[in-house]
N, C-alpha and C positions, 0 to 999 in steps of 0.2 A: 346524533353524533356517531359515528362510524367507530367502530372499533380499532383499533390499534393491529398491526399485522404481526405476529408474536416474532418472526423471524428478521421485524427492525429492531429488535433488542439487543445488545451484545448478550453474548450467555452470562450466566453467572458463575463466577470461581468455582471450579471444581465442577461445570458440565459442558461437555462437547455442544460445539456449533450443528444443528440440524444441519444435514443434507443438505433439504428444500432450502432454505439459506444461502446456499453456494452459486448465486443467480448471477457470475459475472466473469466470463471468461476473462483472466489476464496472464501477460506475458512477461517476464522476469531476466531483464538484461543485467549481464555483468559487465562490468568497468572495461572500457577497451585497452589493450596494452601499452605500453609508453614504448616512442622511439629513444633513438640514440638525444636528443634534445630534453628531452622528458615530457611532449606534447602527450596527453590520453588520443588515442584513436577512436574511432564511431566503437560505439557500445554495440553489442553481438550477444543475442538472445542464448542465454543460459540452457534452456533447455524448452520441449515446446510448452503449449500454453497451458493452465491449469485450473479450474473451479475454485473461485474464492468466494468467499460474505465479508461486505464492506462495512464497516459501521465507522461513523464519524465520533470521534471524542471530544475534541475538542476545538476551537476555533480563537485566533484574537490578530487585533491589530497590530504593528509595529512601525514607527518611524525610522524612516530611512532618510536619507538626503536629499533631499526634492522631490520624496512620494511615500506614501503608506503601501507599508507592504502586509500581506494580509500570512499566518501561520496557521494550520489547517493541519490537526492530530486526526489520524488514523488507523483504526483496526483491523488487519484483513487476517481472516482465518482461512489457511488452505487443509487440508487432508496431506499430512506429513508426507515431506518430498528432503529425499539426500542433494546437499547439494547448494541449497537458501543460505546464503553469506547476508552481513549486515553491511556490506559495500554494496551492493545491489539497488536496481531501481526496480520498479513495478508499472511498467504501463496499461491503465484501467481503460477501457471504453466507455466513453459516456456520452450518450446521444447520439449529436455529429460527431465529438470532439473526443479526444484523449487527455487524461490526466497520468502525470507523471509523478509517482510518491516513490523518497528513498525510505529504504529501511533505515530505521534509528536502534530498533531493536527484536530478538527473535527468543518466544520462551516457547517451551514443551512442558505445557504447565505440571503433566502428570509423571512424563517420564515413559511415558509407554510408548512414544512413537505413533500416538495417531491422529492426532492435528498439531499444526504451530498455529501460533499467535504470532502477526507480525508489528509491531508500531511503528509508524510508517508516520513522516509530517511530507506535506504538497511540499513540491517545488517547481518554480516557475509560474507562481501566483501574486498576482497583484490585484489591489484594490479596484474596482470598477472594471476590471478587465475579464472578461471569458475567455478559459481557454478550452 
């Protein structure tokens, strides 16, 4: 049985995310502005892209109206950046494909400015579906 790779772990309260951990370039768009109707316009990258560590937390089903929808919690730890709203999306590269996570929530656990913690749930995921 193969060992466990330490940097799939999330850290523990009260220690910074390794580095080596931060294997996933992503890009962090803000909400597009509304017209005079009150339509959102195409979303427009915040600032360029940044080193993140993904850790998954949690995962569960939901019934929807003629399909299960799947909810899909997530950890992304970047190196403190001015500027991470909790309106914000995060688009992660994964494989071929791109996954799209909103922020739900942003702590600075210590206070010191030198990583966030984002929690982050998927959107635009559905059951049996790959995106």
């Amino acid at each position: 049985m193969p060992l466990p790779r330490l940097s799939n772990r999330p850290p523990r309260p009260g220690v910074y995310a390794p580095i080596g951990s931060m294997n996933r370039l992503v890009t962090f768009y803000s909400p597009g502005a509304r017209d005079r109707q009150g339509k959102a316009g195409p979303p427009s990258p915040a600032f360029p892209a940044v080193w993140a560590a993904l850790y998954a937390l949690s995962g569960g089903e939901m019934d929807k109206v003629q399909q299960i929808a799947q909810k899909v919690t997530a950890l992304l730890i970047i190196n403190y950046r001015l500027g991470v709203e909790e309106n914000m999306t995060v688009q992660v590269p994964e494989g071929g494909s791109t996954r799209t996570l909103q922020i739900a929530a942003i702590e600075d656990p210590d206070g010191q400015e030198w990583q966030l913690k984002l929690y982050c749930f998927e959107i635009n995921q559905n059951a049996g579906g790959a995106n």
